[in-house]
C-alpha positions in Angstrom: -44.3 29.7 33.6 -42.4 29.2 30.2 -42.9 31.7 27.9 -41.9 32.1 24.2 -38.7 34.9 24.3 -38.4 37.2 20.9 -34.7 38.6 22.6 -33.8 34.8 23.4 -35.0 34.1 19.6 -32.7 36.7 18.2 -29.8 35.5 20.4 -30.3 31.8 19.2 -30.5 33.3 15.0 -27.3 35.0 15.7 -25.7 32.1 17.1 -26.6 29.8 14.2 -26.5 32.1 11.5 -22.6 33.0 12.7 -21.4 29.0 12.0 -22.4 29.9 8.2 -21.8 33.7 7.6 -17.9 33.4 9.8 -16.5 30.2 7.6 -18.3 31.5 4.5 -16.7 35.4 4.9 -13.4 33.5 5.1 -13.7 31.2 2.2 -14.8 34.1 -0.2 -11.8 36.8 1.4 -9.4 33.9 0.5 -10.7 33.6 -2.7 -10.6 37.0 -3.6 -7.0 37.2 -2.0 -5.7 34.2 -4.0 -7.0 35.5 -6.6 -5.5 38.7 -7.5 -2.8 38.5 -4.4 -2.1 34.9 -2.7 -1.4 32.7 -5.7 1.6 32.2 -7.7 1.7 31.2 -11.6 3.7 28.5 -10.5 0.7 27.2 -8.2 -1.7 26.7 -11.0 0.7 25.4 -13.3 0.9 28.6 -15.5 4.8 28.5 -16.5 6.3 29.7 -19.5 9.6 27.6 -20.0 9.4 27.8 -23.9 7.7 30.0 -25.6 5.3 27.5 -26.9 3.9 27.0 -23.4 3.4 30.9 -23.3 0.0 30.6 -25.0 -1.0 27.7 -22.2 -0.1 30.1 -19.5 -1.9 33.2 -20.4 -5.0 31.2 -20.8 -4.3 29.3 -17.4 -3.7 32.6 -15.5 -7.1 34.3 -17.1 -9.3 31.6 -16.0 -8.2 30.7 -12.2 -6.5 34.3 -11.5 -8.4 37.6 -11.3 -11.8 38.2 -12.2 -12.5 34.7 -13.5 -12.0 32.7 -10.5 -14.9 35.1 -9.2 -17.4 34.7 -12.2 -17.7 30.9 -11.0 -21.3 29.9 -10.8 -20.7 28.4 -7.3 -18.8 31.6 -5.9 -21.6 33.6 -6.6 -24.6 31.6 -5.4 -22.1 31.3 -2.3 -22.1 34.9 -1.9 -25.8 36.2 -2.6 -26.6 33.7 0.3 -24.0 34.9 2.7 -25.0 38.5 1.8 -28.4 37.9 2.3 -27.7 36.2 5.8 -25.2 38.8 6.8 -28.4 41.5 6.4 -30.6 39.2 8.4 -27.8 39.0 11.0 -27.7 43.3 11.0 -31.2 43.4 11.8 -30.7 41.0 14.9 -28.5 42.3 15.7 -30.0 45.4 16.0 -33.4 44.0 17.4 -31.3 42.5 20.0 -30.0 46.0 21.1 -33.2 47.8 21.5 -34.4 44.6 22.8 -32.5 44.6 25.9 -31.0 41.3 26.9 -33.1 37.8 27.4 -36.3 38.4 28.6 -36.7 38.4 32.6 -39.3 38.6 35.0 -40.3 42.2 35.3 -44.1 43.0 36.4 -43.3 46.8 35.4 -42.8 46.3 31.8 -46.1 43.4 31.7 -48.4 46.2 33.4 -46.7 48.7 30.8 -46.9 50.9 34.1 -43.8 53.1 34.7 -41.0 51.9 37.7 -42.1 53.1 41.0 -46.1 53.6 39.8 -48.5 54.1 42.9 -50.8 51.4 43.6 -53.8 53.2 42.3 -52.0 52.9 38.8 -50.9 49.6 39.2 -54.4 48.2 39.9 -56.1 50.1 36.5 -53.2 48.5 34.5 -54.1 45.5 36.0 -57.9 45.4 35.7 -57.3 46.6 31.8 -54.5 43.7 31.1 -56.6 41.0 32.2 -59.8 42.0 31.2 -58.1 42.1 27.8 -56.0 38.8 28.0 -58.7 37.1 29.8 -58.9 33.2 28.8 -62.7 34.1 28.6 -62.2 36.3 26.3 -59.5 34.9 24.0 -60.8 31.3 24.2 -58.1 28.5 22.3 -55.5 31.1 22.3 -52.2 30.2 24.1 -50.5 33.5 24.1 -53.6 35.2 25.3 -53.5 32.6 28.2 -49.6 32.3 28.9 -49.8 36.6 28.9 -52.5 36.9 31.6 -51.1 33.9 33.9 -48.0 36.9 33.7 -50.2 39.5 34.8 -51.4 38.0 37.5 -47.6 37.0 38.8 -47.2 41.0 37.8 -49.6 42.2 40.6 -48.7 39.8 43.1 -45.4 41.1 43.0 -46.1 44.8 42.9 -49.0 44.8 45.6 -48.1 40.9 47.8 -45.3 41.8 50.1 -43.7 38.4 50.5 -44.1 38.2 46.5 -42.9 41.7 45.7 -39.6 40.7 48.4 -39.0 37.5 46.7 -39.2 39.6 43.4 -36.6 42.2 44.5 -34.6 39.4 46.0 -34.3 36.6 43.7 -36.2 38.4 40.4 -39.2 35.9 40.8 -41.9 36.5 43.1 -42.2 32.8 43.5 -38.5 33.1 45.6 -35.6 31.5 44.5 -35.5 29.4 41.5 -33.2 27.2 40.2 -33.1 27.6 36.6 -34.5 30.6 34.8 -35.6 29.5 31.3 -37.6 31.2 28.4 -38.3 29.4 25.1 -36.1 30.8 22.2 -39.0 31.1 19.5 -40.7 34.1 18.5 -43.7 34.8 20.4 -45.8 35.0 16.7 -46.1 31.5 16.6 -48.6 31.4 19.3 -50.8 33.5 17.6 -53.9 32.0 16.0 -53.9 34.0 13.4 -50.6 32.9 12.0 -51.3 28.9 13.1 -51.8 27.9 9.4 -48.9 29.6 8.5 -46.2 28.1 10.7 -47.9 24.5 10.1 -47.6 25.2 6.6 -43.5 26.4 6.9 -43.0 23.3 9.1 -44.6 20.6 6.3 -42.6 22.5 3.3 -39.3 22.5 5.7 -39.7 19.4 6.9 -41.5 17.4 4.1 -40.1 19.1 1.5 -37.0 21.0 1.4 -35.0 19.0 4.0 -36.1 15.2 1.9 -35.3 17.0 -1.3 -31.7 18.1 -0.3 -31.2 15.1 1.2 -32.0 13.2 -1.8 -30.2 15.5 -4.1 -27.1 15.0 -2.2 -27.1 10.9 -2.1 -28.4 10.8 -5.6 -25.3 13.0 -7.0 -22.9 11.0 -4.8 -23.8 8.1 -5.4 -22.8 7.9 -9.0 -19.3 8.5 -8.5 -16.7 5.7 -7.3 -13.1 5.7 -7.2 -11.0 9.2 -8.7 -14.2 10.5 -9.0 -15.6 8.4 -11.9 -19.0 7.8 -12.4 -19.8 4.4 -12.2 -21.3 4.3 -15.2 -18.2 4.7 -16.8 -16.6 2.4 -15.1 -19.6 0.2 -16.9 -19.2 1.4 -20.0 -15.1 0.7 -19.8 -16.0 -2.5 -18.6 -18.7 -3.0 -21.8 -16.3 -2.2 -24.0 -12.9 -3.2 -23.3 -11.5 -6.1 -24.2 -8.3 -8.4 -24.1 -7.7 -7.9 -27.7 -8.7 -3.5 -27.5 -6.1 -1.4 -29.7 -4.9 2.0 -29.0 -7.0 3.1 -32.0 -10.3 2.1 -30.7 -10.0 3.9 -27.2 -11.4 7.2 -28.5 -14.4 6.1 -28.9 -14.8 4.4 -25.2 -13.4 7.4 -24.1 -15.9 9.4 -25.7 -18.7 7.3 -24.4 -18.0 7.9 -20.7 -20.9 9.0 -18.7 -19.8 12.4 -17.6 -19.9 13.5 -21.4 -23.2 12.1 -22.0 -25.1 15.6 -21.3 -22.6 18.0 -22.1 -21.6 16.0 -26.1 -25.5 15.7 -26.4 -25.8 17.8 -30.0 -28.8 20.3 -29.5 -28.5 22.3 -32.5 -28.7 21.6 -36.5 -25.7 23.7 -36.7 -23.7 21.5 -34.8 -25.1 18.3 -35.7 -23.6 20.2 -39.8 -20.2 21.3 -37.7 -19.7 17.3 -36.2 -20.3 16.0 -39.8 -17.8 18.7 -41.7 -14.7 17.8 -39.1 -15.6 14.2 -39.2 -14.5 14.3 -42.9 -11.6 15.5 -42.1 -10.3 13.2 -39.4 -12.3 10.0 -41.1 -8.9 8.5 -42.4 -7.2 8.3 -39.3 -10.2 6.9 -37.2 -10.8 3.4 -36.3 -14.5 2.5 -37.8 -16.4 3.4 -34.8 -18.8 0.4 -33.6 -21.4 3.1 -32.0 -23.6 5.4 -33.7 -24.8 7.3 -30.7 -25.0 11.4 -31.4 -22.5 11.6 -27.9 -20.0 9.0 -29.3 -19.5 10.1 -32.4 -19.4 14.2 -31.2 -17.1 13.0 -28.5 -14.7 10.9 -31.1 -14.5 13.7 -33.6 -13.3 15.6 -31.2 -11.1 13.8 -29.6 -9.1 13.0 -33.6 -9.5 16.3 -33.5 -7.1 17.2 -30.8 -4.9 14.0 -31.4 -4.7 15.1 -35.1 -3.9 19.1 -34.4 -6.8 20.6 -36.4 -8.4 22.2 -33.9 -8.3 25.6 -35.3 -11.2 24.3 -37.5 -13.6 24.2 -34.6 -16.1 26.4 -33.0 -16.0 28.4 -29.9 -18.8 26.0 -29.0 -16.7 23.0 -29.9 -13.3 23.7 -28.3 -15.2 24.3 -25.0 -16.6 20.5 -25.5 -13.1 19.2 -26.5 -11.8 21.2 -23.1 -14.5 19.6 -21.0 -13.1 16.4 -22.4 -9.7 17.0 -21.9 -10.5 18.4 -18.2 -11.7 14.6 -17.3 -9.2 12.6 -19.4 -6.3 11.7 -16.6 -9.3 10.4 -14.3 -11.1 8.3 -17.2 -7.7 7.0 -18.4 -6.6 6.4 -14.9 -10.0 4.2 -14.3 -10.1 2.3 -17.8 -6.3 1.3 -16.9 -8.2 0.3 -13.1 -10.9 -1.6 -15.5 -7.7 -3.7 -17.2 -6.3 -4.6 -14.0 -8.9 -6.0 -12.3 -9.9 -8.5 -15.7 -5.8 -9.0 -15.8 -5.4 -7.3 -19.1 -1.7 -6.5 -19.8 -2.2 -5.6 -23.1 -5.0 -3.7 -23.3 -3.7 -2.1 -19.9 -0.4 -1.1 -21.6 -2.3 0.4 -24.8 -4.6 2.9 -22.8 -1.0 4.0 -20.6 -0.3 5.2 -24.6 -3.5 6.8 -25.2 -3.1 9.2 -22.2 0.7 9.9 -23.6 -1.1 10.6 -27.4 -4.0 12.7 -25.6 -1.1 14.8 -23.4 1.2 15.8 -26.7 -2.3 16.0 -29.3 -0.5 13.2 -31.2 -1.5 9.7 -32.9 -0.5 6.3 -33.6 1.5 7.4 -37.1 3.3 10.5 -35.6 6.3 10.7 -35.0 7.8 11.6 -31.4 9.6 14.3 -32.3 6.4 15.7 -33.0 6.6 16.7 -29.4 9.4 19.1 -29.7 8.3 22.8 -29.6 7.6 24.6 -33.4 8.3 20.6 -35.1 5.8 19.8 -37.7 6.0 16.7 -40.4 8.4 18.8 -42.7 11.0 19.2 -39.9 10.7 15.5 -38.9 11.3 14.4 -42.4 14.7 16.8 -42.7 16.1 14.5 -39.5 15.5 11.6 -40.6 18.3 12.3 -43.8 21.8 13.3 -44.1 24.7 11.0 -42.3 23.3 8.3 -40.1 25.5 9.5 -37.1 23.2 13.0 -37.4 19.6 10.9 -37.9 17.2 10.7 -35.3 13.8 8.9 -35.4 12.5 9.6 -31.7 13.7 11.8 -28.9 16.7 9.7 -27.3 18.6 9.6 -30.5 18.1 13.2 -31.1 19.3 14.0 -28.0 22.3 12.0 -28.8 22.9 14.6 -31.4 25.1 17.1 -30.7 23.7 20.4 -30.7 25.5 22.0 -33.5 24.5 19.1 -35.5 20.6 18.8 -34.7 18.7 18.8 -38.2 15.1 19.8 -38.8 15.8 23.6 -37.1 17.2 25.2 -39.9 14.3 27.8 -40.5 14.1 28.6 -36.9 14.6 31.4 -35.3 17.1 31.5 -32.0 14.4 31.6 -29.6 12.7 28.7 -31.0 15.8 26.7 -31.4 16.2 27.5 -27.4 12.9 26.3 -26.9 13.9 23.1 -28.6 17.0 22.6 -26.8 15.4 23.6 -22.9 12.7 20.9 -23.8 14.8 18.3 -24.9 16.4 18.6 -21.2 12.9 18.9 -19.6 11.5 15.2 -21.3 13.0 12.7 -18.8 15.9 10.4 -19.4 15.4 7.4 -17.6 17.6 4.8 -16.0 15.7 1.2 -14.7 17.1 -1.1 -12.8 15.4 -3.7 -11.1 16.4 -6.9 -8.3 14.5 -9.9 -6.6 14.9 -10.4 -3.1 13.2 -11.4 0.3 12.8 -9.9 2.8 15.0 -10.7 6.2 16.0 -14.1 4.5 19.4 -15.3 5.3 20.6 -16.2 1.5 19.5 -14.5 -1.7 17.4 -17.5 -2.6 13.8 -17.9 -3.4 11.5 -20.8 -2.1 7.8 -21.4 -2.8 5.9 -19.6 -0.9 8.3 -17.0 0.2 7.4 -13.3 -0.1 9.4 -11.9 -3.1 10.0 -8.3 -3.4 10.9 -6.8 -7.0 12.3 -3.5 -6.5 12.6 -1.4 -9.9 14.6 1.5 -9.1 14.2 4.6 -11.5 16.6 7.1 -12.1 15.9 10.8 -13.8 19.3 10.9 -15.3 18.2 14.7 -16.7 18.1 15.9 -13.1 20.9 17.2 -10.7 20.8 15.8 -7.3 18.5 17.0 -5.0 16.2 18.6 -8.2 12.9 17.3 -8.5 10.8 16.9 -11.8 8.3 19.2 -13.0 5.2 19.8 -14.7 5.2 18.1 -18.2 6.0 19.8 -21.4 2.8 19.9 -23.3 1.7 23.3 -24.9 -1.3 21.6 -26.8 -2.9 19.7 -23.0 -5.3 23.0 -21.8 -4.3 21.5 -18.2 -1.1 21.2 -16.0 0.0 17.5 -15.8 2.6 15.9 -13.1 5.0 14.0 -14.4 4.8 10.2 -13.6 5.8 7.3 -14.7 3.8 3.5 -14.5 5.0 0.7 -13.5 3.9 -3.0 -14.8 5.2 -6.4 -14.0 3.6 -9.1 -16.2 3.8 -13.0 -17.2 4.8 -13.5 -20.7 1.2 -15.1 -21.1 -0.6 -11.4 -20.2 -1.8 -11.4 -17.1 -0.9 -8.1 -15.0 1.0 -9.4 -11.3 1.4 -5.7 -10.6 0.5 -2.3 -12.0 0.7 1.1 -10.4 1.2 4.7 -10.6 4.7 6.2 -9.6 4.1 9.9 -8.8 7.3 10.6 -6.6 8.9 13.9 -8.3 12.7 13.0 -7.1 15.4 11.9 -8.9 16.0 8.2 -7.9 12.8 7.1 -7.0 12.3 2.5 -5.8 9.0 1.0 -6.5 8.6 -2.3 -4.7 6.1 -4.7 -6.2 5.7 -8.0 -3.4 3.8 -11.3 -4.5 3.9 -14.6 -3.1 6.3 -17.1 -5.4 5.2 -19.4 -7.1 5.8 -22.9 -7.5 8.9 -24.8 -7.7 11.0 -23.7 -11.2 12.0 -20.8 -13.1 10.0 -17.9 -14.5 10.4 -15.2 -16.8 8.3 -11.9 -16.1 7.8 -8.9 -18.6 8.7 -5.5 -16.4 7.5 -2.1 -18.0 8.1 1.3 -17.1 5.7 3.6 -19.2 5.6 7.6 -19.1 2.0 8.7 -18.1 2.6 12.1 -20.8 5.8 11.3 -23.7 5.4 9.5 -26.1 8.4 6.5 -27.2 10.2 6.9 -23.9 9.0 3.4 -22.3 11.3 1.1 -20.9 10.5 -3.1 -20.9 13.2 -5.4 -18.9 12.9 -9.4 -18.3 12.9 -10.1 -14.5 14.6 -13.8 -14.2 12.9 -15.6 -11.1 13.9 -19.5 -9.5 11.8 -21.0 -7.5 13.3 -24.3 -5.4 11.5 -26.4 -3.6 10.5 -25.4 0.4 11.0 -28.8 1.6 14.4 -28.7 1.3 14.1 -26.0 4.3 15.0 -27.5 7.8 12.2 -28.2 9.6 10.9 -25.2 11.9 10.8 -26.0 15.8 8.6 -23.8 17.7 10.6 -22.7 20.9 8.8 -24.1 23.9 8.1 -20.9 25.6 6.5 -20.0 22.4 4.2 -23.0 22.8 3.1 -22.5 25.8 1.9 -18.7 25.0 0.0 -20.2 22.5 -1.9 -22.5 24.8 -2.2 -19.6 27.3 -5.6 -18.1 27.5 -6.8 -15.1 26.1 -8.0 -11.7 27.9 -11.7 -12.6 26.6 -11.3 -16.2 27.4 -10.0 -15.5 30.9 -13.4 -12.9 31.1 -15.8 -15.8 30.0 -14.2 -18.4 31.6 -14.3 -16.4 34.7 -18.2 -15.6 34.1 -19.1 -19.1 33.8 -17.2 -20.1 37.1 -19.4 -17.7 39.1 -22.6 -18.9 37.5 -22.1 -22.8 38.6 -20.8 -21.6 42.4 -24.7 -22.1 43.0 -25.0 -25.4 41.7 -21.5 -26.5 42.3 -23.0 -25.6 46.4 -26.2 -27.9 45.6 -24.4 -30.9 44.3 -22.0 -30.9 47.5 -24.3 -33.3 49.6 -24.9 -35.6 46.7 -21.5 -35.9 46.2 -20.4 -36.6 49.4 -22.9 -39.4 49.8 -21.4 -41.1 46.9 -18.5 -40.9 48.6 -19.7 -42.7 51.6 -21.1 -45.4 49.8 -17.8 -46.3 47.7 -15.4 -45.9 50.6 -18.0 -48.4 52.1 -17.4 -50.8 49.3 -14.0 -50.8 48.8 -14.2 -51.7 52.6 -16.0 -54.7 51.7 -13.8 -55.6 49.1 -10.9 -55.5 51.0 -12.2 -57.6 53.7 -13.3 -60.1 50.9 -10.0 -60.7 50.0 -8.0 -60.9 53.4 -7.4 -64.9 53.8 -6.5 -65.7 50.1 -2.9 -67.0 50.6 -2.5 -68.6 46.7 -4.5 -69.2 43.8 -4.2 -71.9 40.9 -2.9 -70.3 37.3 -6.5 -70.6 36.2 -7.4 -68.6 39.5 -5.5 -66.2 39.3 -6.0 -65.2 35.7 -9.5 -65.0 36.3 -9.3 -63.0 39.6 -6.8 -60.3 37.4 -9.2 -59.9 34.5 -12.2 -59.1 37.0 -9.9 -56.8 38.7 -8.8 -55.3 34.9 -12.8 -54.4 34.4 -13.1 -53.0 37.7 -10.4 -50.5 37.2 -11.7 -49.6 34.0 -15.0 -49.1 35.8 -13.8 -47.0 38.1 -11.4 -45.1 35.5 -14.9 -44.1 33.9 -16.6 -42.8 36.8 -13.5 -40.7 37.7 -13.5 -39.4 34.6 -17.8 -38.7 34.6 -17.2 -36.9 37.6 -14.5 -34.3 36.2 -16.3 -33.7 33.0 -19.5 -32.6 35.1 -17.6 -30.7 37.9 -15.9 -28.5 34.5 -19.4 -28.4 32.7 -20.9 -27.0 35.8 
């Protein structure tokens, strides 16, 4: 008879218990390893090429290095758990030591009588065990029951000689079984004391916790889409953007994404006073916001904030909020750009590709470029835009074009931050585009309508020797480290988008094909943009000539007659189900045998008759024989219909 096993119980907890505590001891070793050991600065982004970016990197290093990464809400949790289950595996794993292995049949240990008792012993230890486990005794009590159905197999075997051989032989006194089995659950639960108890734990498990995780999980994933945005953002983007959307006004949908709504919710008087005292500040260079929700407008002031460089004026409190923002802001941008292109906004598209360069280097619409170099403020910008016009510069390129000796705007520097200004000014890209129609495996380098055209735009990092690939980007003022990349767009000149996508190949010459079917016959002008996804004024826009002739000026195309007949072949599927149908009419194909040759009797028979009918006719008049041909004509068409009556039904069968 089954019973329940406590040893078997144990074994089973330690099995399960080791497919959470063996990956979870892993994951928190590596963590602890990376974290003081396994990870270089370079890994997290934490690199100090200027000393500008020095600030960026200390702050980097101090919250995913060290003690940090291990102060992490989820690491924790993560670890009380697996400490706790590790204890419960110790004390199984002890249990299971003194326990001895899986319970087996041992009449010894269910008399509690010692091995080798006489049989005067063995019969007390049996009167006592079943007058106590008696189902008389212990009525609607399982255990009580299961345990004296074992006392009974107990003295069998100890006092029954066939039993007690097949006990010593086989370990059962029943002889040789086939399967030994014991349940795996603790032998409490058959208690009737503890029945409410385990009903209880199965409703809350079952019921309760299991529904609620489950529901947890599916509510909290599904709210997020694509690059991990919530959908209601995507809403939102979709709400708000429009066609005719400047760069001025995206702060504010930004702002209003979903994934700020609980975190930008102000709590306090104190901040609701803060929000109000920065907003003055940045007023001037904000576009008049359209919504007066507490989350827009905290999330808008401090966005200028950042875009404006006047953070310093913030709280603790604050900057963790602007952070938060900042943290989310490649995957927002990245969707509202998403948003653009599916409603075939080029514009609007092209505008929020600026925003994410103005959010990377905390600069705005009136800044100027060189803002971006290292230690630059408005009075350095000012001093090179004077003196000769070979030594002006308005924006990086034309700066660079400087020589060195000659750069204005750094003469209050000191010689590590004029190095810093020179090793960034080789670190922001310089970009070659060039760009060719074609199709591919056509025999000429013309285009016809309907062909598939291929646009490669072929980019080349002239700042980078061969083999060198590019880096993080340059941007002291971003809390995050940020891949450089570069996006390219091929539009009509009316605005719609044909293409848009995401370069993110770090080498040197990197080709971007963009494929579209042609368009009708004539000739087309298309708008191709290259945009930098982090500096600001290094976008590149080329015209992309396309003619179209007419396809009917193509020879005709013959199909090759091998190639035909493939076509008309069969399938594998067809051959199956043609084959299925064949054996299903074999029995009536069988039954309509007779019939058929009856009817073949009978015509044979009358074509007899009609050939005797006409032996004897030697010549017929005109009129005759015109009338003797036209009976024939119908009768041959008769006969043409039955013939084919007879092959439709034979393939329908």
């Amino acid at each position: 008879m089954l019973q329940y096993d406590n040893s078997a119980f144990y074994f089973f907890c330690l099995s399960t218990i080791s497919f959470y505590l063996i990956p979870s001891w892993y994951g928190i070793l590596k963590k602890v390893y990376n974290a003081y050991i396994g990870v270089k600065d370079s890994d997290i982004g934490a690199v100090e090429r200027t000393s500008a970016e020095k600030e960026k990197a200390e702050k980097l290093k101090k919250e995913q290095k060290g003690s940090a990464v291990l102060k992490s809400k989820g690491f924790l949790v993560n670890l009380v758990f697996t400490i706790a289950f590790t204890a419960v595996f110790l004390m199984l794993l002890v249990n299971v030591s003194s326990d001895g292995e899986v319970r087996s049949f041992d009449p010894f240990s269910i008399l509690e009588v010692p091995s080798g008792a006489d049989i005067k012993v063995i019969k007390k230890a049996y009167k006592k065990k079943s007058l106590q486990y008696h189902p008389d005794k212990n009525p609607n009590n399982p255990a009580a029951e299961a345990m004296f159905m074992m006392v009974v197999k107990a003295y069998e075997a100890l006092t029954d000689e066939t039993a007690k051989e097949n006990w010593e032989k086989y370990g059962n006194p029943d002889g040789k079984q086939s399967l030994e089995v014991s349940i795996g659950l603790p032998s409490f639960l058959l208690d009737t004391n503890n029945r409410n108890m385990v009903l209880m734990a199965y409703l809350i498990i079952m019921v309760g916790i299991i529904p609620l995780c489950v529901w947890a999980y599916y509510s909290d994933s599904s709210k997020f889409g694509e690059k991990d945005v919530m959908y209601d953002s995507y809403s939102w983007f979709h709400h708000t953007l429009n066609e005719h959307t400047i760069v001025k006004s995206l702060p504010e949908t930004f702002a209003g994404s979903a994934e700020f709504r609980k975190k930008n919710m102000p709590k306090k008087q104190k901040e609701k006073e803060e929000i109000g005292a920065i907003m003055t500040k940045v007023r001037s260079n904000m576009q008049k916001p359209k919504y007066n929700h507490p989350v827009c407008v905290k999330g808008n002031v401090l966005l200028h904030s950042h875009l404006l460089r006047q953070t310093d004026a913030l709280s603790e409190e604050a900057r963790d909020d602007l952070k938060y923002m900042l943290r989310y802001s490649n995957s927002l941008i990245d969707a509202m750009i998403s948003v653009c292109k599916h409603q075939d906004w080029l514009q609007t598209a092209m505008n929020c590709i600026e925003f994410g360069q103005y959010v990377t280097q905390a600069c705005w619409v009136r800044d100027s470029p060189l803002l971006q170099l290292p230690h630059f403020t408005d009075e350095e910008v000012k001093h090179c835009d004077k003196g000769k016009a070979a030594t002006r510069a308005k924006d990086i390129q034309s700066y660079k074009a400087v020589p060195d000796a000659e750069k204005r705007g750094m003469a209050t520097f000191s010689e590590t931050q004029k190095e810093d200004v020179l090793k960034t000014l080789k670190l922001i890209p310089d970009i070659t585009v060039d760009s060719k129609v074609f199709v591919d495996d056509d025999e000429d380098d013309k285009v016809y309508e309907g062909d598939l055209v291929t646009i490669q735009v072929k980019i080349t990092r002239n700042n980078l020797e061969k083999g060198e690939k590019a880096g993080l980007v340059h941007a002291p003022r971003f809390p995050f480290p940020k891949q450089e990349a570069w996006w390219v767009a091929l539009g009509t000149k009316e605005g719609k988008i044909i293409s848009i996508e995401k370069v993110t190949n770090p080498k040197r010459i990197v080709e971007h094909n963009i494929k579209f079917l042609a368009p009708a016959q004539g000739n087309y002008e298309f708008n191709l943009f290259v945009k930098s996804n982090a500096y600001i004024g290094l976008d590149q826009k080329a015209k992309v000539h396309l003619e179209c002739l007419d396809a009917s000026v193509l020879p005709e195309y013959k199909i090759h007659p091998e190639d035909a007949e493939l076509d008309d072949e069969p399938t594998l599927f067809e051959e199956i189900l043609n084959a299925n149908v064949e054996e299903d009419s074999d029995s009536d194909d069988d039954d309509d045998d007779d019939d058929d040759d009856d009817d073949d009797d009978k015509k044979k028979k009358k074509k007899d008759d009609d050939a005797d009918k006409t032996v004897g006719i030697q010549e017929l008049t005109p009129a005759q024989q015109k009338k003797e041909a036209l009976k024939k004509a119908r009768k041959k068409k008769d006969d043409d219909d039955d013939d084919d009556d007879e092959v439709e039904e034979v393939y329908a069968d």
